[in-house]
CHARMM-style PDB file with segment names, atoms N, HN, CA, C and O in Angstrom:
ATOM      1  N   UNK     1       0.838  -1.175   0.000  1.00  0.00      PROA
ATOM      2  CA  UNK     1       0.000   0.000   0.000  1.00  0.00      PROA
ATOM      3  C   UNK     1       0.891   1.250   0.000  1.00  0.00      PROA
ATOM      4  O   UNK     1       2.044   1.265   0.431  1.00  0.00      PROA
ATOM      5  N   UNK     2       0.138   2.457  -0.608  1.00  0.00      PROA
ATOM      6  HN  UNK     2      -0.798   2.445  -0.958  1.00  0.00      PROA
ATOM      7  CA  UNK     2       1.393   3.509  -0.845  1.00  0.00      PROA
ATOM      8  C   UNK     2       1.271   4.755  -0.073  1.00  0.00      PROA
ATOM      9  O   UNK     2       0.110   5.139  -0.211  1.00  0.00      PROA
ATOM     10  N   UNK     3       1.937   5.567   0.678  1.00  0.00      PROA
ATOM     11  HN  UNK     3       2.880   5.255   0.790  1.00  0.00      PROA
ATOM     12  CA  UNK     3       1.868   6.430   1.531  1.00  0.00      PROA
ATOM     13  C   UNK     3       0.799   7.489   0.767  1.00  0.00      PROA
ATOM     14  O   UNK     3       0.556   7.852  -0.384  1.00  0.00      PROA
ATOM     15  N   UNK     4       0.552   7.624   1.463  1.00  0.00      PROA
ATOM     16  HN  UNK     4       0.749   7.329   2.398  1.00  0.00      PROA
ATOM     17  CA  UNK     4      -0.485   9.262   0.915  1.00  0.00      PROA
ATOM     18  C   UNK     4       0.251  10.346   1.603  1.00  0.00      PROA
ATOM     19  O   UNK     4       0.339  11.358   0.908  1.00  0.00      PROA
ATOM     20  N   UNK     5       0.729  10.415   2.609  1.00  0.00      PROA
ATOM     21  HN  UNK     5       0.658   9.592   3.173  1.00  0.00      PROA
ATOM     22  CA  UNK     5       1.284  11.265   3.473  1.00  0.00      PROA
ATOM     23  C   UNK     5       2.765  11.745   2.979  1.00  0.00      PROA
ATOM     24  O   UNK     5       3.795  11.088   3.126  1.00  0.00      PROA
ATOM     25  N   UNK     6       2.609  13.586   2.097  1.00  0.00      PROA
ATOM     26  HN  UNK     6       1.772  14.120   1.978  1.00  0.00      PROA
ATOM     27  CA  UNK     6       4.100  13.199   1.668  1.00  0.00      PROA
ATOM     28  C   UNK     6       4.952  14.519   2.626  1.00  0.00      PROA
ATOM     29  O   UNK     6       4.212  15.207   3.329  1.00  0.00      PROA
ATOM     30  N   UNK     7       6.046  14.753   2.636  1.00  0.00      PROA
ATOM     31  HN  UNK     7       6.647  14.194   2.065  1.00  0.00      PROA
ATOM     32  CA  UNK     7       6.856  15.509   3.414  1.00  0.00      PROA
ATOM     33  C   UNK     7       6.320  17.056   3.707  1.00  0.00      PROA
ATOM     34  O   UNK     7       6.358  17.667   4.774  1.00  0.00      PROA
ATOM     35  N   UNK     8       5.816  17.487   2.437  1.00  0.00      PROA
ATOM     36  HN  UNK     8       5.785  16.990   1.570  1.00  0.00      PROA
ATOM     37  CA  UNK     8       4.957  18.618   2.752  1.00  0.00      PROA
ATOM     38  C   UNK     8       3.739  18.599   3.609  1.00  0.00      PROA
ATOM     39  O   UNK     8       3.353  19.581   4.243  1.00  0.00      PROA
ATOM     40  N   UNK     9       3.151  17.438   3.599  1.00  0.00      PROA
ATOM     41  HN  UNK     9       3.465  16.641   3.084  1.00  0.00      PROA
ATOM     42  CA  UNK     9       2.155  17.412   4.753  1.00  0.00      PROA
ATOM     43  C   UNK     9       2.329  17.381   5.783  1.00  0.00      PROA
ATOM     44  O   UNK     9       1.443  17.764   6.547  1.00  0.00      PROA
ATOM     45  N   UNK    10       3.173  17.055   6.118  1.00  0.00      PROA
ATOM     46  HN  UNK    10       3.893  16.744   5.498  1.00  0.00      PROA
ATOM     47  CA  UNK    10       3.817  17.117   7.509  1.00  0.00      PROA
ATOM     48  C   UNK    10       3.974  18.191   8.120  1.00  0.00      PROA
ATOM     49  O   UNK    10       3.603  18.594   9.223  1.00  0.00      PROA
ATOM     50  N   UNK    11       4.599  18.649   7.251  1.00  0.00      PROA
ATOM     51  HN  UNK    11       4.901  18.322   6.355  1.00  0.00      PROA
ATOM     52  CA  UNK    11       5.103  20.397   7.689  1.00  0.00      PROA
ATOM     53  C   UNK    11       3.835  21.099   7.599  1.00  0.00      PROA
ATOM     54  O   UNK    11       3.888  22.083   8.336  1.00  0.00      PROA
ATOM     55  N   UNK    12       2.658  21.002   6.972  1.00  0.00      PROA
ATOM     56  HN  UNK    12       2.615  20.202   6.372  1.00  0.00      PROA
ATOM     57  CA  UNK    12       1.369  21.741   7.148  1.00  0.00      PROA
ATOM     58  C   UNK    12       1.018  21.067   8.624  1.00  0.00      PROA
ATOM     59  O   UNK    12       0.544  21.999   9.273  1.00  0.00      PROA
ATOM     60  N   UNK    13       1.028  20.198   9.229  1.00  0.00      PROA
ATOM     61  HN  UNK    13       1.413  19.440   8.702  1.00  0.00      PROA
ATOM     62  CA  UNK    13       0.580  20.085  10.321  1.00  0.00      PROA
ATOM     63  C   UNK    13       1.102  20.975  11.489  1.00  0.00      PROA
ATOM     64  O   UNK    13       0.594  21.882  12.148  1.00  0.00      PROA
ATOM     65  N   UNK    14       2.230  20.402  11.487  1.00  0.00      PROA
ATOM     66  HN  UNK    14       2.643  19.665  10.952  1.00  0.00      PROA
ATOM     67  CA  UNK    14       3.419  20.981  12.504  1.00  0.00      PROA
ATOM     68  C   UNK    14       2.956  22.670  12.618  1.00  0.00      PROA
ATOM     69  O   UNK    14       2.939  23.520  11.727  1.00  0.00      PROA
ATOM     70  N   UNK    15       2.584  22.785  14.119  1.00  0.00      PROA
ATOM     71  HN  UNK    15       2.598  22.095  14.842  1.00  0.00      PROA
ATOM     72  CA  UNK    15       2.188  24.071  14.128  1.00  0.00      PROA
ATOM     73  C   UNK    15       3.292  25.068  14.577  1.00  0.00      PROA
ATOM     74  O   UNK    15       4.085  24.658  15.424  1.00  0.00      PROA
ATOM     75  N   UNK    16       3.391  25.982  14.234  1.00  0.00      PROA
ATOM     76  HN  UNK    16       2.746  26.315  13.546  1.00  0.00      PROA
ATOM     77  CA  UNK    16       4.447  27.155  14.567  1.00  0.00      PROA
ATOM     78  C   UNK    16       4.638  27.650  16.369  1.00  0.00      PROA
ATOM     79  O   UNK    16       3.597  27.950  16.952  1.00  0.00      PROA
ATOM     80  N   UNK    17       5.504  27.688  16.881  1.00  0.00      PROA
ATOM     81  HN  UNK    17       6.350  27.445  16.407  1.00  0.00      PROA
ATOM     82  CA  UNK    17       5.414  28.615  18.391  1.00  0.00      PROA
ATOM     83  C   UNK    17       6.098  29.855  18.404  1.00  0.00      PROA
ATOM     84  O   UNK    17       6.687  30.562  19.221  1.00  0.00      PROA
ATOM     85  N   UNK    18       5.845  29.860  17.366  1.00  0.00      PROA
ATOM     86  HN  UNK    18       5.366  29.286  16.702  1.00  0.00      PROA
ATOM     87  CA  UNK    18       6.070  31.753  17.155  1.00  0.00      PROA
ATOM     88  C   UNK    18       8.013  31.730  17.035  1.00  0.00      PROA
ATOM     89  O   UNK    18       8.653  32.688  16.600  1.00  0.00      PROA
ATOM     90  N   UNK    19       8.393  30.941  17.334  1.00  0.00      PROA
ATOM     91  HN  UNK    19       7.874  30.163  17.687  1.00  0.00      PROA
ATOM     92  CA  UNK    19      10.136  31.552  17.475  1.00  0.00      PROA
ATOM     93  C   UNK    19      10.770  31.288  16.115  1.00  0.00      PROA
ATOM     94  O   UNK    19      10.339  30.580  15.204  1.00  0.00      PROA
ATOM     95  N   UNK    20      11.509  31.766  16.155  1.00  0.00      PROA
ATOM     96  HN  UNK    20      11.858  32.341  16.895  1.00  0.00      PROA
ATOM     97  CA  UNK    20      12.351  32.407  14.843  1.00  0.00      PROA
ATOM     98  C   UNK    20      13.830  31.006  15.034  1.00  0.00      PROA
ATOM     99  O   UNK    20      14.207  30.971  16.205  1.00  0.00      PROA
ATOM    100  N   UNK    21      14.445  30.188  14.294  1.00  0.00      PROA
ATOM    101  HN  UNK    21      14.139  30.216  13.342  1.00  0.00      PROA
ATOM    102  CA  UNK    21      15.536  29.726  14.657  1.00  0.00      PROA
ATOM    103  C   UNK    21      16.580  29.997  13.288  1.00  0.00      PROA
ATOM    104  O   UNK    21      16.487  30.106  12.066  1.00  0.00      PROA
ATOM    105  N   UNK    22      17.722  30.030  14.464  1.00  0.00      PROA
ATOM    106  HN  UNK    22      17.797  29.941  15.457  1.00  0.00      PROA
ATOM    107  CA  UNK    22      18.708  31.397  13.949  1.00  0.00      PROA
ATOM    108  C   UNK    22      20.180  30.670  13.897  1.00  0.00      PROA
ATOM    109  O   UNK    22      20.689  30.471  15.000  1.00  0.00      PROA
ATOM    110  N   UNK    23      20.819  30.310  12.901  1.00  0.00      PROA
ATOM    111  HN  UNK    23      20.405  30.472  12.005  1.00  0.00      PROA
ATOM    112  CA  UNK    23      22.426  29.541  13.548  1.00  0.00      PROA
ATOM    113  C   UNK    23      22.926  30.715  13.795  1.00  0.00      PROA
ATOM    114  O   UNK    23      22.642  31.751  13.192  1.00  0.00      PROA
ATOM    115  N   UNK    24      24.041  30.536  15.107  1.00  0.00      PROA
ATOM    116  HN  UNK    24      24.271  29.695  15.596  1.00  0.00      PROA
ATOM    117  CA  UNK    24      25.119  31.404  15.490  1.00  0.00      PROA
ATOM    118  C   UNK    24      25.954  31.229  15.074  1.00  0.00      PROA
ATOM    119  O   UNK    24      25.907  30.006  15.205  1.00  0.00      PROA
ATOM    120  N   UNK    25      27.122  31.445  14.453  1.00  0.00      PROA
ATOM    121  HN  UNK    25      27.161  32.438  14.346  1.00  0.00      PROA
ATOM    122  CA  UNK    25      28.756  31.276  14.331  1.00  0.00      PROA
ATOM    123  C   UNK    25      29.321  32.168  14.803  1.00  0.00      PROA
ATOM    124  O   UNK    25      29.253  33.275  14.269  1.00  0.00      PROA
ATOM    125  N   UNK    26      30.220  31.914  16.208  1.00  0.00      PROA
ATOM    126  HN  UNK    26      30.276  31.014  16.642  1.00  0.00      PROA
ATOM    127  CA  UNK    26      31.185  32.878  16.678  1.00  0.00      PROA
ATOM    128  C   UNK    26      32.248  32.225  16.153  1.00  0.00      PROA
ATOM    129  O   UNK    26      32.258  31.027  15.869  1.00  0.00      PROA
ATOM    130  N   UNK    27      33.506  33.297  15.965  1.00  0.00      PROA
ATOM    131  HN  UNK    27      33.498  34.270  16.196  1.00  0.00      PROA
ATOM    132  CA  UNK    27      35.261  32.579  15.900  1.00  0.00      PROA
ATOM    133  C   UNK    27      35.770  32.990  16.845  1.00  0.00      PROA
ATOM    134  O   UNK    27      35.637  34.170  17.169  1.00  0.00      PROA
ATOM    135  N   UNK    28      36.401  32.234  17.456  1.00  0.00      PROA
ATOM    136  HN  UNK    28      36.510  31.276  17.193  1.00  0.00      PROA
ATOM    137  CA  UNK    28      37.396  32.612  18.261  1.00  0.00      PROA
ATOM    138  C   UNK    28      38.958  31.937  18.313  1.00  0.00      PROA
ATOM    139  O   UNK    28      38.948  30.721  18.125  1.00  0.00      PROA
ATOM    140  N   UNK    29      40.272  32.528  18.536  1.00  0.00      PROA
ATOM    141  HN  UNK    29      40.281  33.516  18.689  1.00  0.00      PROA
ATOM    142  CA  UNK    29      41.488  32.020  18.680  1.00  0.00      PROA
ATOM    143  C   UNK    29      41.888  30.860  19.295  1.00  0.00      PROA
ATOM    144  O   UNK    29      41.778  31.211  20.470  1.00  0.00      PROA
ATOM    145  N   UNK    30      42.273  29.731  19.328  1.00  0.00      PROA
ATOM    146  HN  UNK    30      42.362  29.446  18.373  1.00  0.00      PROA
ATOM    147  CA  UNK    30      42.330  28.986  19.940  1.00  0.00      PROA
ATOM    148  C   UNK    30      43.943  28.640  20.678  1.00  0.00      PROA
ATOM    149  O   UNK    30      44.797  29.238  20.024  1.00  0.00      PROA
ATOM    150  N   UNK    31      44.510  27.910  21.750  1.00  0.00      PROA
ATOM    151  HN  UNK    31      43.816  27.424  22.281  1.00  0.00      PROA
ATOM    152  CA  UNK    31      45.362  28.631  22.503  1.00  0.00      PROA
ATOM    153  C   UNK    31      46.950  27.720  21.277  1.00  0.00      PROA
ATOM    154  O   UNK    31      48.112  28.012  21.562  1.00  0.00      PROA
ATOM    155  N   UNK    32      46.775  27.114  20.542  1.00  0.00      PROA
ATOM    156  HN  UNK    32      45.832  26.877  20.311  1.00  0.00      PROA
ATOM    157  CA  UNK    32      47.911  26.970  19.504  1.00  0.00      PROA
ATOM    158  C   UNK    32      47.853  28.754  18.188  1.00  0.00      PROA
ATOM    159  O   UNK    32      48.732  28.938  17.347  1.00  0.00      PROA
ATOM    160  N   UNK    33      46.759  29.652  18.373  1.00  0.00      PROA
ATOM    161  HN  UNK    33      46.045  29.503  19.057  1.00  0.00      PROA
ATOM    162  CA  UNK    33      46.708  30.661  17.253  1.00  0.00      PROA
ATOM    163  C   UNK    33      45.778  29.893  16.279  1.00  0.00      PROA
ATOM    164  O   UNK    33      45.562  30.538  15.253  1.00  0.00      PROA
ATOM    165  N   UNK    34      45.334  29.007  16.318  1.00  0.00      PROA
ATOM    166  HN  UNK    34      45.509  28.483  17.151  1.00  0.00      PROA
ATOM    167  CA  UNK    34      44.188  28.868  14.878  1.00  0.00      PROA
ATOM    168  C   UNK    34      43.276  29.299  15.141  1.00  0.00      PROA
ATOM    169  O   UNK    34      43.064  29.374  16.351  1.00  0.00      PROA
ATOM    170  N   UNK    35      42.040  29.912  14.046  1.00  0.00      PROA
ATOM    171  HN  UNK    35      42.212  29.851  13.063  1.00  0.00      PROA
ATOM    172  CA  UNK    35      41.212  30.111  14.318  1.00  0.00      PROA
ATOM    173  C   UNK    35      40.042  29.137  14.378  1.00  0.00      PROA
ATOM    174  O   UNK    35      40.134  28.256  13.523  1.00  0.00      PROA
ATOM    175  N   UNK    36      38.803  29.047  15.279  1.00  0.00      PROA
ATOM    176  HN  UNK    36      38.728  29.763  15.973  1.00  0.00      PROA
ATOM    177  CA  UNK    36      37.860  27.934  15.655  1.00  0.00      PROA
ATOM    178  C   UNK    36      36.820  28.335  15.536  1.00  0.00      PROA
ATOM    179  O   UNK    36      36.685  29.534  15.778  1.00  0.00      PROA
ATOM    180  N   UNK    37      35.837  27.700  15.196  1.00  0.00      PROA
ATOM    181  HN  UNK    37      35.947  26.725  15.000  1.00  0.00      PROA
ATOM    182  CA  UNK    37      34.325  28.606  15.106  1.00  0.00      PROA
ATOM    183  C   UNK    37      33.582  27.279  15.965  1.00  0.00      PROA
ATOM    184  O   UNK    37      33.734  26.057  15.954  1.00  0.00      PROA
ATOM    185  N   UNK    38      32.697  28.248  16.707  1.00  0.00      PROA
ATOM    186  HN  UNK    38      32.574  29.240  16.716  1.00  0.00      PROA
ATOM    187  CA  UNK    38      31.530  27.793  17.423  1.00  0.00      PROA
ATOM    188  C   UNK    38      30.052  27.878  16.712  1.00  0.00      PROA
ATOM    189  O   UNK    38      29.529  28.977  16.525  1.00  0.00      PROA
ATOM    190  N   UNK    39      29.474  26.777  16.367  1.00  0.00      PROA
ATOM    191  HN  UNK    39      29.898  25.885  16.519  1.00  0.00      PROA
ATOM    192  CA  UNK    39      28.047  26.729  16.091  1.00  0.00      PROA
ATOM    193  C   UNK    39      27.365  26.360  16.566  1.00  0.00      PROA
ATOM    194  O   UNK    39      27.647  25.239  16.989  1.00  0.00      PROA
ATOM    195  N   UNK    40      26.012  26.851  16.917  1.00  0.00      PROA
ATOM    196  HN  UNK    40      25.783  27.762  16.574  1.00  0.00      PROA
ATOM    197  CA  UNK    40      25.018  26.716  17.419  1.00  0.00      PROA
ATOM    198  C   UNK    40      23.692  27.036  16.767  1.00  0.00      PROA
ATOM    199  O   UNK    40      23.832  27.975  15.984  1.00  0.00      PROA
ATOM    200  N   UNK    41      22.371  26.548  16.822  1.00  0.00      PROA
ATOM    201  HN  UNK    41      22.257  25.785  17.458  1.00  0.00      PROA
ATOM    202  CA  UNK    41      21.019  26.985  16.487  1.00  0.00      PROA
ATOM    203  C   UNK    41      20.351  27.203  17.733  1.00  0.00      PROA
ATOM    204  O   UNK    41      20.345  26.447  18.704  1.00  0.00      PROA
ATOM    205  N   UNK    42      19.654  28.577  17.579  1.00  0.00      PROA
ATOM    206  HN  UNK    42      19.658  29.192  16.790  1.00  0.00      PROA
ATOM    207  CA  UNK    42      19.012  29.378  18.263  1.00  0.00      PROA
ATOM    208  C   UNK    42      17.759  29.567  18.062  1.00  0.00      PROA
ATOM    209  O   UNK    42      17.372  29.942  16.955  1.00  0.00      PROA
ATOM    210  N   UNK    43      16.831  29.326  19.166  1.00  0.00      PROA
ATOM    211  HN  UNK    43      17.146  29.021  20.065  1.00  0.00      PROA
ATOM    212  CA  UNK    43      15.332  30.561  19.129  1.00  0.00      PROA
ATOM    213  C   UNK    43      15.048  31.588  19.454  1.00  0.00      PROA
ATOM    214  O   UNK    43      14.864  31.718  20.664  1.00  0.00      PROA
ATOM    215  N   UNK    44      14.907  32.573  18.744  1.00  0.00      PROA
ATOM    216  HN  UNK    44      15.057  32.467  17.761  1.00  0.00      PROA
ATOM    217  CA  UNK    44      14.576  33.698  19.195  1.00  0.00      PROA
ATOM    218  C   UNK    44      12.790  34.196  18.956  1.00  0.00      PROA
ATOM    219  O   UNK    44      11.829  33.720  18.351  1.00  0.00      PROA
ATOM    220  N   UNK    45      12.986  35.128  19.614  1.00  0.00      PROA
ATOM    221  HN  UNK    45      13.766  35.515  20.106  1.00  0.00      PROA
ATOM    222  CA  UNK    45      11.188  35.231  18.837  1.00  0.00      PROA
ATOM    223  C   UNK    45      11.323  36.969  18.242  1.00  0.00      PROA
ATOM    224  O   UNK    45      10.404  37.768  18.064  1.00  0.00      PROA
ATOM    225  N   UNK    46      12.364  37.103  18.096  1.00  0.00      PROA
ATOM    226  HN  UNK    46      13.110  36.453  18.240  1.00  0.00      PROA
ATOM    227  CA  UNK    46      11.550  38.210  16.859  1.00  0.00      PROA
ATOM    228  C   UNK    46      13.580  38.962  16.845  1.00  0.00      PROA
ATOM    229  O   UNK    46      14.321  38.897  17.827  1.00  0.00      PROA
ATOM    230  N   UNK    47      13.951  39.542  15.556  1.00  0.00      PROA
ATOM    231  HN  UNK    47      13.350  39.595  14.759  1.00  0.00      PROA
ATOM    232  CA  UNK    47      14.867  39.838  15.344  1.00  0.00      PROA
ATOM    233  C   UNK    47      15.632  40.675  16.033  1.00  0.00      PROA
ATOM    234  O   UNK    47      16.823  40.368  15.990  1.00  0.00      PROA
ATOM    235  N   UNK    48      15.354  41.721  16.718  1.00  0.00      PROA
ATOM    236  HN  UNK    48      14.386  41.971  16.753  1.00  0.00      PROA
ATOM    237  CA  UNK    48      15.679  42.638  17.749  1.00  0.00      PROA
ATOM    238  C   UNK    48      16.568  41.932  18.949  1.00  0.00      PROA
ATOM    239  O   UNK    48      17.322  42.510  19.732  1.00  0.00      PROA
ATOM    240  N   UNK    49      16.291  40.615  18.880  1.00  0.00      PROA
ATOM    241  HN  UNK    49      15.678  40.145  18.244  1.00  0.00      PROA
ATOM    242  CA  UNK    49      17.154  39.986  19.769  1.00  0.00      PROA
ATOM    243  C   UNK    49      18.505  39.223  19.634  1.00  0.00      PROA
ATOM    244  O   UNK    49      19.250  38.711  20.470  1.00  0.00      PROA
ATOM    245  N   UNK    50      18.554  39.347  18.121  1.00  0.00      PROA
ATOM    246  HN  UNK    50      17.949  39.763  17.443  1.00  0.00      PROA
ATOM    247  CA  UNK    50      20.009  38.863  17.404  1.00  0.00      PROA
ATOM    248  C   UNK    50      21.456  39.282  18.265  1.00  0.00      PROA
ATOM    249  O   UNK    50      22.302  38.502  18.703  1.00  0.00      PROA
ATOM    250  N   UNK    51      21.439  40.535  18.334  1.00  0.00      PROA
ATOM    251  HN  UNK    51      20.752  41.168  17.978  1.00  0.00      PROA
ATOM    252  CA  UNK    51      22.614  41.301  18.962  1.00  0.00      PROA
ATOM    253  C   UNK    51      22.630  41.151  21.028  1.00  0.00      PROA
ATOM    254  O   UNK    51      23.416  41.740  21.770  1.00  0.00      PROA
ATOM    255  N   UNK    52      21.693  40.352  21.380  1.00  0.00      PROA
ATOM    256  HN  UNK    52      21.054  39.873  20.778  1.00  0.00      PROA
ATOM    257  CA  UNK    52      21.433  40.175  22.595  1.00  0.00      PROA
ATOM    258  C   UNK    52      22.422  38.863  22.962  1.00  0.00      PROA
ATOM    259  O   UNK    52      22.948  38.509  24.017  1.00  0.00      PROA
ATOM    260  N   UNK    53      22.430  38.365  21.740  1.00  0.00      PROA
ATOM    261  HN  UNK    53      22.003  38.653  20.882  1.00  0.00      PROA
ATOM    262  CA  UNK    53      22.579  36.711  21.952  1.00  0.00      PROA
ATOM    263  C   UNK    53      23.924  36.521  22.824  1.00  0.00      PROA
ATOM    264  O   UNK    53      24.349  37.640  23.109  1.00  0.00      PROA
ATOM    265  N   UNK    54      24.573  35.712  23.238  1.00  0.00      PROA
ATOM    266  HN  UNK    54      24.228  34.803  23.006  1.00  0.00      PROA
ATOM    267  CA  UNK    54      25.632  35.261  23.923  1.00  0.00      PROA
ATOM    268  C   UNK    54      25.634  33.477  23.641  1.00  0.00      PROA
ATOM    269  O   UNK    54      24.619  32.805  23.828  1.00  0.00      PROA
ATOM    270  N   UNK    55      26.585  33.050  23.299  1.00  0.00      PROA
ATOM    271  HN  UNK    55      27.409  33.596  23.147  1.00  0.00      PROA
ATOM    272  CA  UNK    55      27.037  31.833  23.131  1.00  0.00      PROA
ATOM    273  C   UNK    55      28.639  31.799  23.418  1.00  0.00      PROA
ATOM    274  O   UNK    55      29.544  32.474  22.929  1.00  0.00      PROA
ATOM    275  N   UNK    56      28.652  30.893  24.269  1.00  0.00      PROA
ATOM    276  HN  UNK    56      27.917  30.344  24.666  1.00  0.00      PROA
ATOM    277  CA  UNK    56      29.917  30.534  25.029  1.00  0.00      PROA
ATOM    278  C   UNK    56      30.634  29.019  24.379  1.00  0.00      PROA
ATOM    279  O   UNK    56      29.771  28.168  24.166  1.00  0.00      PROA
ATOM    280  N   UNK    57      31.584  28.729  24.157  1.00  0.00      PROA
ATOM    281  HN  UNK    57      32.285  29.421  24.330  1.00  0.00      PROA
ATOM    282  CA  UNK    57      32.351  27.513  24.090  1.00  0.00      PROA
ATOM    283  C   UNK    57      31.965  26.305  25.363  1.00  0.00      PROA
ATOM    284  OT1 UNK    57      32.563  25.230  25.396  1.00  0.00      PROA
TER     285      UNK     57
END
């Protein structure tokens, strides 16, 4: 029997909670001098809060 249910339907279900998700990339030095980047995904709920953010190693 064959799915009826295709990937877009899914995502019409799935209801929204309002937040916004945002990847971070900080760089920072690492203690040999290379440079390292930190990633992370974030929720925020509305853009004004971009420059608020803090992400630590």
């Amino acid at each position: 029997m064959a799915k009826t249910q295709t990937f877009s339907d899914k995502l019409k279900k799935k209801k929204g909670d309002g937040l916004i998700s945002i990847k971070v990339i900080k760089g920072y030095r690492s203690e040999i001098g290379s440079t390292r980047f930190l990633e992370k995904f974030v929720k925020i709920e509305s853009a004004d809060q971009i420059e608020k953010l803090d992400i630590s190693k």
